[in-house]
C-alpha positions as CSV (number, residue, x, y, z in Angstrom):
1,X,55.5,20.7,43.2
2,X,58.0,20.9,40.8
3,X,59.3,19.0,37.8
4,X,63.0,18.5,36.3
5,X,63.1,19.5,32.8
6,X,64.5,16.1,31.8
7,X,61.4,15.1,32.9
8,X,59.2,17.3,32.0
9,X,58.4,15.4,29.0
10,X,56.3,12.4,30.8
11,X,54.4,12.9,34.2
12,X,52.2,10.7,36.7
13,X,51.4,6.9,35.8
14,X,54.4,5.8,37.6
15,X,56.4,9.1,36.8
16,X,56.0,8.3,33.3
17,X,52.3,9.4,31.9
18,X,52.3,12.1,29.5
19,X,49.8,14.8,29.2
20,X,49.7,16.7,25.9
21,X,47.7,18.1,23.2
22,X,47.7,14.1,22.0
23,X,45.7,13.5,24.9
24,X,42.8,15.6,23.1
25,X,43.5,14.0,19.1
26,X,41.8,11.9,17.5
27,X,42.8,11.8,14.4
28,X,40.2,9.8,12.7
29,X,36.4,9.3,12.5
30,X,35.9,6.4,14.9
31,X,35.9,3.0,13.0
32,X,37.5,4.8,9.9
33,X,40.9,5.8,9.0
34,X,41.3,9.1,7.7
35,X,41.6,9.0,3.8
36,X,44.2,12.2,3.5
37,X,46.6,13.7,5.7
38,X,44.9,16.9,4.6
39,X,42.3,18.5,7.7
40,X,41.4,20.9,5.1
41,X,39.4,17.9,2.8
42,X,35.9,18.5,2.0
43,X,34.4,15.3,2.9
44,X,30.4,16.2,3.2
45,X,28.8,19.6,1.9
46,X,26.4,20.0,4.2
47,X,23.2,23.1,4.2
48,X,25.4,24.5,6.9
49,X,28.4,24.4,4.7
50,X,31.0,22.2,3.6
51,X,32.5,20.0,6.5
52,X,36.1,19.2,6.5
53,X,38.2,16.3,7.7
54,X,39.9,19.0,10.9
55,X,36.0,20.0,11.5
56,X,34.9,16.4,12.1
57,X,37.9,15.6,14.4
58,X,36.9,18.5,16.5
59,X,33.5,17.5,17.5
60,X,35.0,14.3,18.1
61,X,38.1,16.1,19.9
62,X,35.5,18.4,22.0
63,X,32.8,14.7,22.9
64,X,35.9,12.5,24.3
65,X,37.4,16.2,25.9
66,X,34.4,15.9,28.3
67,X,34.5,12.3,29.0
68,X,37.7,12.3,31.0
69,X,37.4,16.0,32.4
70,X,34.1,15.7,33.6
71,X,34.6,13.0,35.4
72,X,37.7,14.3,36.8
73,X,35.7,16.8,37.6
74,X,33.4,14.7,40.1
75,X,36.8,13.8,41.6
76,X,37.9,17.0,42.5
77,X,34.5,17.8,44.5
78,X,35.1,14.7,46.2
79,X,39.4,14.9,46.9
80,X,40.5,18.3,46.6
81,X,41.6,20.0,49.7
82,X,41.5,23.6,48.7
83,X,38.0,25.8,47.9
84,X,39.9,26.6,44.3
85,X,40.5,22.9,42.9
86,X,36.7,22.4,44.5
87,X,35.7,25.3,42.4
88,X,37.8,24.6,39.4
89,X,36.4,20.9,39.4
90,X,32.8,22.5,39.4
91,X,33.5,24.6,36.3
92,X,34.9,21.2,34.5
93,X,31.5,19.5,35.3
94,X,29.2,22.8,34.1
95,X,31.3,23.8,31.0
96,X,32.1,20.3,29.4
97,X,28.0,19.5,30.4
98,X,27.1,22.3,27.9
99,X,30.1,21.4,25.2
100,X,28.3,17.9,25.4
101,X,25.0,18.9,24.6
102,X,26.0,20.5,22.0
103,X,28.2,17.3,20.6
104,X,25.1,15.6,20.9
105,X,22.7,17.7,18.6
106,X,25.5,18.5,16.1
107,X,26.9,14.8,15.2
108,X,23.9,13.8,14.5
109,X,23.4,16.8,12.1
110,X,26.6,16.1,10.4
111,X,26.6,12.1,10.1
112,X,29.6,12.3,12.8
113,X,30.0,9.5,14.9
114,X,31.3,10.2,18.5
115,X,32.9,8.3,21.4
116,X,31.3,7.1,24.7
117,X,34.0,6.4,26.0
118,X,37.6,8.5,26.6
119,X,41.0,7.4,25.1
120,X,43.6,5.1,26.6
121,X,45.8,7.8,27.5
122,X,42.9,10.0,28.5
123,X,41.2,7.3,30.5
124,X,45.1,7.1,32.4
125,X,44.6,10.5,33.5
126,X,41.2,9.7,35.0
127,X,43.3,6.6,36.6
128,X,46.4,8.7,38.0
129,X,43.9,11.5,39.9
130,X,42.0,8.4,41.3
131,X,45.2,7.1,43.2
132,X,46.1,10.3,43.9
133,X,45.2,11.8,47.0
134,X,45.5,15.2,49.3
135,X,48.0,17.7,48.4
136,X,49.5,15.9,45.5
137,X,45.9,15.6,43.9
138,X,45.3,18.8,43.9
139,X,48.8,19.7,42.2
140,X,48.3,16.6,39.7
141,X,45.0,17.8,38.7
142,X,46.1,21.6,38.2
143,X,48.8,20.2,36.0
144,X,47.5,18.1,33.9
145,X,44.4,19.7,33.1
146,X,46.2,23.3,32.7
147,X,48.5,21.4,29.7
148,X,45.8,20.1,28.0
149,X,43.2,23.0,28.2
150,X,46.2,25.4,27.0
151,X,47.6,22.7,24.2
152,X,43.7,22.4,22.5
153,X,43.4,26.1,23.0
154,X,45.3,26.5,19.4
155,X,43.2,23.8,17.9
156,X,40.2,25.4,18.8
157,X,41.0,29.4,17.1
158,X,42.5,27.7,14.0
159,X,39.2,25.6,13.6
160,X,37.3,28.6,14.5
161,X,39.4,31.1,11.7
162,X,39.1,28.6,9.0
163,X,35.9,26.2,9.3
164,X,33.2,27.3,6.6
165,X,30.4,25.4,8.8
166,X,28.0,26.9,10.9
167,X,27.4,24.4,13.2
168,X,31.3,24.1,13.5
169,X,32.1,27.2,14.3
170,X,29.3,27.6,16.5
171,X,30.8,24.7,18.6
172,X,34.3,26.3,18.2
173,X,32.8,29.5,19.6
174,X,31.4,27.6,22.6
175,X,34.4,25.3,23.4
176,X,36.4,28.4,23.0
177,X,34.8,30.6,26.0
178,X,35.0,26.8,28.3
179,X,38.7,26.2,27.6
180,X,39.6,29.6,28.5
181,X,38.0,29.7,31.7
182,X,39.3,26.8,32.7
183,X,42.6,27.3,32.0
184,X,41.7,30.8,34.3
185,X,40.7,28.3,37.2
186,X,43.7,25.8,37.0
187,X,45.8,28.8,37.3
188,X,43.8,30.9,39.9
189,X,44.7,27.4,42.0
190,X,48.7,28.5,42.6
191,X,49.5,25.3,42.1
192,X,50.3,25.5,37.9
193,X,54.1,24.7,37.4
194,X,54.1,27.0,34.5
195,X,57.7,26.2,33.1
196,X,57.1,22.8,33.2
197,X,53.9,23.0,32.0
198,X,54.6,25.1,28.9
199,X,57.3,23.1,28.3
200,X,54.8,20.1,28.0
201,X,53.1,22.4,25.6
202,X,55.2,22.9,22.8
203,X,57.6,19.6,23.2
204,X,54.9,16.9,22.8
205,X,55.7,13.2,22.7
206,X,55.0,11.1,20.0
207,X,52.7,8.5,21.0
208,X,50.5,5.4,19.0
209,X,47.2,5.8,17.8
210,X,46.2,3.4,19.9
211,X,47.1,5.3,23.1
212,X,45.0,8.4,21.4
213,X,41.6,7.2,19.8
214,X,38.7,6.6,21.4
215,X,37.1,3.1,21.2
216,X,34.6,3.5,18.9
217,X,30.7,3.7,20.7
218,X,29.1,-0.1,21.0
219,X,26.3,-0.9,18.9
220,X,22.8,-0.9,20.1
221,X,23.9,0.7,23.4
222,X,22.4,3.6,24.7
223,X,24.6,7.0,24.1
224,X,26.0,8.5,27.3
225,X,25.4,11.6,28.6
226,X,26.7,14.3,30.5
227,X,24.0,15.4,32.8
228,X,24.3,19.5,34.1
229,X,24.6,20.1,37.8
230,X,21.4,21.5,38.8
231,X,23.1,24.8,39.3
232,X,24.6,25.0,36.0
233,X,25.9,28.5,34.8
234,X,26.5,27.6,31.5
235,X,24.0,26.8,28.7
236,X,24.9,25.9,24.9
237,X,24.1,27.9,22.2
238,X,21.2,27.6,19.5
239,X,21.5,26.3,17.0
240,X,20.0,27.4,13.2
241,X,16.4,26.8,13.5
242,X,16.3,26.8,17.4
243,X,14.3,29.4,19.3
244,X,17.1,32.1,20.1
245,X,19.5,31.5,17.5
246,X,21.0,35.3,15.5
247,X,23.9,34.1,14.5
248,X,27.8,32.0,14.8
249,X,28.3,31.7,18.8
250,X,24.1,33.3,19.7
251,X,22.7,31.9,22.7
252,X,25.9,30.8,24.9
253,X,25.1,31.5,28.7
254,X,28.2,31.5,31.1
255,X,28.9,32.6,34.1
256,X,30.4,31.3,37.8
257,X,29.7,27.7,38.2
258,X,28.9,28.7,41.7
259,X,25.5,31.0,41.0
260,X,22.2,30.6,39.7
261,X,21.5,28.3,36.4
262,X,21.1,30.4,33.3
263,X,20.3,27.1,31.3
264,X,20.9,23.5,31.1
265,X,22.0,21.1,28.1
266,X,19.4,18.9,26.5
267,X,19.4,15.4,26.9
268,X,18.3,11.9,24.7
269,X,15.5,9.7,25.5
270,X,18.6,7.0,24.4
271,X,20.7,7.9,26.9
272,X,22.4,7.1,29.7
273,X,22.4,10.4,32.2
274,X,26.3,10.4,34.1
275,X,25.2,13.0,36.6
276,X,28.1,14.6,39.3
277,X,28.8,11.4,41.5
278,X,28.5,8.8,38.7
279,X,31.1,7.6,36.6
280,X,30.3,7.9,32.5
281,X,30.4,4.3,31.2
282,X,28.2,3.1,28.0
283,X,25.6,0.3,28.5
């Protein structure tokens, strides 16, 4: 499938959905505004160093990442028609399982408050693959997720070059490894437009706030969760103080989402589990 460069700049949703790096921002801490324009702001010193403004937006970046892909995810085991969209849609569900987890244990650690739920734009990417069906699924869902993996893929090494935080660069170090190799399995599908789709990279749309934050989690509901698949490859790291932990990026276990486990992320007892086959909703 291929697009026209006039319209490369807006896909699916009636022709007209974009997918971008936007469809990964969020640009604030959920229910605040950020107070400078400036991602290099100290806002908390924490004992695992001092947390910026562009630290906190990547966990929060990273938690609503893996509520629309993993769920797109379970579509693709159900639609795809070809063994490498199956097998891509299983790394999705393994890799942003484990880049959950680890959401989950650092927020917490940092006073970061994170979604439940994906953004509007997001959340029309998990809507366009739903109506889609056969061979244009499979080209949709190559497409879209190959744009966004390869748009955050800069976010990611400038956090991981500049954050002073262990627990941040830690997470960097893990969402770095799963973004890379799923980019490798949207492209091992054949299906990746690449002109088109680097041209989505680098000429973004500018789009409202609205359209890019997540709503922010409601209160006294239980947090969701993004439950392994029992043959999970992929495991996430240790964390200082944690049995296994040596150092920035110890402890991550990867490998083909089609083998053995070599670990599995650590759930809540205030939780709701979203296991492969269930859509993630709060409450």
């Amino acid at each position: 499938m291929r697009f026209s460069r006039n319209a490369a700049g807006t896909l699916f949703v009636g022709g007209a959905l974009s997918f971008t790096l936007a469809a990964l921002a969020y640009p604030s801490m959920l229910g605040m505004n950020t107070v400078s324009s400036d991602t290099n702001r100290i806002i908390a010193n924490t004992q695992w160093g001092p947390l910026t403004e562009g630290d906190r937006d990547f966990v929060v970046k990273v938690r609503a990442a893996g509520l629309w892909e993993y769920p797109v995810g379970q579509l693709g085991l159900k639609k795809g028609t070809s063994q490498a969209v199956i097998t891509a849609s299983k790394h999705l569900i393994d890799g942003h399982a484990a880049l959950d987890a680890s959401c989950r244990k650092i927020a917490p650690m940092l006073n970061i408050t994170i979604p439940d739920l994906p953004s509007p734009q997001q959340q029309g990417f998990v809507n366009t693959l739903t109506a889609d069906s056969g061979k244009k699924f499979d080209t949709d869902f190559a497409n879209i997720l190959r744009v966004t993996h390869g748009s955050i893929f800069n976010t990611i090494a400038k956090i991981r070059s500049t954050t002073r935080n262990t627990l941040v660069r830690i997470l960097a170090d893990q969402a770095n490894a799963t973004v890379l190799d799923h980019i490798t399995v949207m492209e091992q599908t054949g299906l990746v437009d690449f002109p088109s789709v680097l041209f989505q990279e680098t000429t973004p749309p500018k789009l409202p706030a609205t359209d890019l934050t997540p709503p922010p989690p409601a209160a006294g509901q239980p947090q969701v969760v993004l439950t392994p698949p029992v043959n999970s490859t992929t495991s996430p790291p240790a964390l200082p103080g944690e049995k296994g932990f040596t150092g920035s990026g110890a402890g991550v276990g990867t490998g083909n989402a089609d083998g053995n486990a070599a670990g599995a992320g650590s759930t809540q007892t205030n939780a709701v589990n979203v296991t492969p086959g269930a859509t993630p909703t709060a409450g």
